[in-house]
Every structure is written in structure tokens, then in C-alpha cells.
N, C-alpha and C positions, 0 to 999 in steps of 0.2 A: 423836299423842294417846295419855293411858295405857290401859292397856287396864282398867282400873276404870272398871263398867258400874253404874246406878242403875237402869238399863232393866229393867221386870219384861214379865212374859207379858202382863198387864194394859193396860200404855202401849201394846204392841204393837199389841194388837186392838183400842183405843181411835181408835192411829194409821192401822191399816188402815179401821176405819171410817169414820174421816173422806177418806178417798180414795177409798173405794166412792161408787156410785152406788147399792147398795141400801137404804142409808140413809135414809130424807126424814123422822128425828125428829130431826138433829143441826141446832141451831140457837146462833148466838152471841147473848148476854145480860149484862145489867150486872149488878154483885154486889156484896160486899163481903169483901177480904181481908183476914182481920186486922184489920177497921176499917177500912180503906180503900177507897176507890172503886177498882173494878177491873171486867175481862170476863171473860169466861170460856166456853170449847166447852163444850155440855151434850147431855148425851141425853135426850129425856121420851120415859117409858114410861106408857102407860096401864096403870094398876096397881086402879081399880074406878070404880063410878060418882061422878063429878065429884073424881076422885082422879088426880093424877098425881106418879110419881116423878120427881125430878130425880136425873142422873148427870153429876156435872162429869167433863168426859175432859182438858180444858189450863186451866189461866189463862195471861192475857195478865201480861206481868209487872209490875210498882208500882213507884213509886222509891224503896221503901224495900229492896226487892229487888237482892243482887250476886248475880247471873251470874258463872259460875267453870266454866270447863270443864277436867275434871280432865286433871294434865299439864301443863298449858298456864298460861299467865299472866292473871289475871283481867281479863275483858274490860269494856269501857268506851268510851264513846261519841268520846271524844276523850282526847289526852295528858292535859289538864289534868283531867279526873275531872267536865268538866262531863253532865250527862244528855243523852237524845237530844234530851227538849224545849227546853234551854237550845241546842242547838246547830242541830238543826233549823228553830228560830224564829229564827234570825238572821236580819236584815234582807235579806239575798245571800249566795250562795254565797261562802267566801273563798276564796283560792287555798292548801289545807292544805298544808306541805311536810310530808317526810320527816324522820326526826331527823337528816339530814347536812346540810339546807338545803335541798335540793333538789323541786322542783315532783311530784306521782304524774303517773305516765304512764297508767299502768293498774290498775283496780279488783285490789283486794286486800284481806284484811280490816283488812289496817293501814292501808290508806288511808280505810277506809269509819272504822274508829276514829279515824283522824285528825278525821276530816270526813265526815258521812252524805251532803252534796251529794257525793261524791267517787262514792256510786252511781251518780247521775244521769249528771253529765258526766263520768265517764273510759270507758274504752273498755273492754268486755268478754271478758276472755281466753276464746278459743275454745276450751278446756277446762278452765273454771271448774266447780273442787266444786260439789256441791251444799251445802255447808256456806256456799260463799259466793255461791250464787244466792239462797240462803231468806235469807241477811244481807242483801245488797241491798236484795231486795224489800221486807223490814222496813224497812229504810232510805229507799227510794223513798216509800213510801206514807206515813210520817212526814216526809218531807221536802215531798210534795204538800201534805199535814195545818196544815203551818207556811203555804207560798206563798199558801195558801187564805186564813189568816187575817191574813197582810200584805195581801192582797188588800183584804178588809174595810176593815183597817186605812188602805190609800193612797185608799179610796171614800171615808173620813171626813177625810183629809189629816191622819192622826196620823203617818205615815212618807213619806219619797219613797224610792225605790229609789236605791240607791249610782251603777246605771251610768244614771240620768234625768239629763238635761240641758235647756236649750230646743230646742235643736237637733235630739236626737234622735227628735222626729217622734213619738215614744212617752210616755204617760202613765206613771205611776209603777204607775198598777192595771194596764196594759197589760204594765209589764214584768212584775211578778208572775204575772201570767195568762201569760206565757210560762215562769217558772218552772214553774209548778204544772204544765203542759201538758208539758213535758220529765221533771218528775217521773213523771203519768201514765203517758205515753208507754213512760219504763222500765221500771217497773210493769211495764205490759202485757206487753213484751220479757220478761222475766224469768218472768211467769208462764206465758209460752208454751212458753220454753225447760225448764220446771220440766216441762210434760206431757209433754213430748216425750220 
């Protein structure tokens, strides 16, 4: 990575206080970026009577928003440039290859660009950055995000799941609720491994 930093004093102790436990004003909230629907980490300070400051310390990112980590080649949810929610919402995990053809064995952030289910089901290298456990976990919990709403979706019979058949004993919402549930699951993994 280059070593061109955007990082001030500021982000720092924004970032350390959302990791402290002395904290309990920092709360997530809906906004608007730019016109847009977005979130955002915020601080309230009681600043007089029935008066309170807001301190945004992150927004959550918009998809009007590129990501570009300097160095490095701009990142993206998959090769073809779709978002995380076009790729997330697909009906099933697909099987993403590599650009040589080839199947991921192991979580990577080119796998996770290839494909966010690529957090879920591949296997976590036993000294994975921290650059690509917080990618994951964004990836995870957006991928739960999606399974949830195919979920809805196969209660209403607007979708059946790719791997439903008669046979397989499983409803279409059943499968999806084992998606979302392996989604979780990562999730959890990764944010245990993130305190550790």
C-alpha cells in the first residue's frame, strides 16, 4: 500500500472512541449524504438545555461513492463493477472463479471482489489482515442483509432457491434461512476474531 495517508489526528480519536467502552454517547443514525439516503457514527454532546450537538465521526458508504485505496487499484464489489447490493441480492451464492478460471479456495480480498458470498463459504486464512477481516465482516453482514430479504421473498413464492428441488426435503425459505444463518454465523467468527 502507498504510504499517502488522509488519516488526521481527528479520525484517530474518533476511531479510538468508537473501540473504547468509555464512550455510551456514540450511537449509529440515518442521514443524508449529499442528498442521499445514508448512516452514519455520530457523537451527541449535551451542549445546553434541550440542546444537543451532533458529531459525525464515519459515514457508511452510498453508491454514488468510489472507494480507492491509494496504491492500490480501485476497489469494487465484483470484476464486472456491479455494487455490493446487486451482488449480495443474488438469488444464491454462485461459485466466483479467479481470473484464470479457476474456483477461490480461500478468502481473499479478490475473492471477496469477485463475490461477497466468497466471505461466507471459503475458508479463513489463519493470519488474515485485519484489512481483510473488517472486508469480510462488511461482506458477511451484507450478504445476511440480502438472504433475509430472499427469505421474504421465497414466504411470498416470488423466488425459489437455485439448489430447491422436490426432493430436497427443504423449502425454498428454508434454504435461504440456511443462507442468512452461515452469513450470521461468519459475522460472529470474524467479529470475535477482530477483538481478539
Amino acid at each position: 500500500m502507498s504510504d499517502m495517508s488522509f488519516i488526521t489526528p481527528g479520525h484517530v480519536n474518533a476511531f479510538q472512541a468508537l473501540r473504547s467502552q468509555l464512550y455510551d454517547n456514540i450511537t449509529l443514525t440515518s442521514c443524508r449524504i449529499n442528498g442521499e439516503p445514508g448512516v452514519a457514527i455520530i457523537m451527541l454532546d449535551h451542549v445546553g438545555e434541550d440542546k444537543v450537538a451532533v458529531m459525525p465521526l464515519f459515514v457508511a458508504l452510498t453508491k454514488s461513492m468510489e472507494l480507492e485505496f491509494p496504491g492500490e487499484k480501485e476497489w469494487s464489489w465484483d470484476r464486472q463493477g456491479n455494487t455490493k447490493d446487486e451482488v449480495c441480492g443474488r438469488e444464491a451464492p454462485p461459485d466466483a472463479k479467479t481470473s484464470s478460471g479457476e474456483t477461490y479456495k480461500t478468502m481473499s480480498l479478490e475473492a471477496i471482489g469477485a463475490d461477497p458470498w466468497n466471505a461466507v463459504y471459503l475458508d479463513l486464512p489463519e493470519h488474515a489482515s485485519d484489512r481483510l477481516l473488517y472486508t469480510a465482516q462488511d461482506a458477511s453482514i451484507e450478504c445476511a442483509r440480502a438472504a433475509r430479504r430472499n427469505i421474504e421473498a421465497a414466504r411470498e413464492g416470488k423466488i425459489k432457491h437455485p439448489k430447491w428441488s422436490d426432493e430436497s426435503g427443504l423449502s425454498s425459505q428454508d434454504l435461504y434461512q440456511k443462507d442468512w444463518q452461515m452469513a450470521i454465523d461468519r459475522y460472529n467468527q470474524l467479529r470475535t476474531r477482530l477483538r481478539a
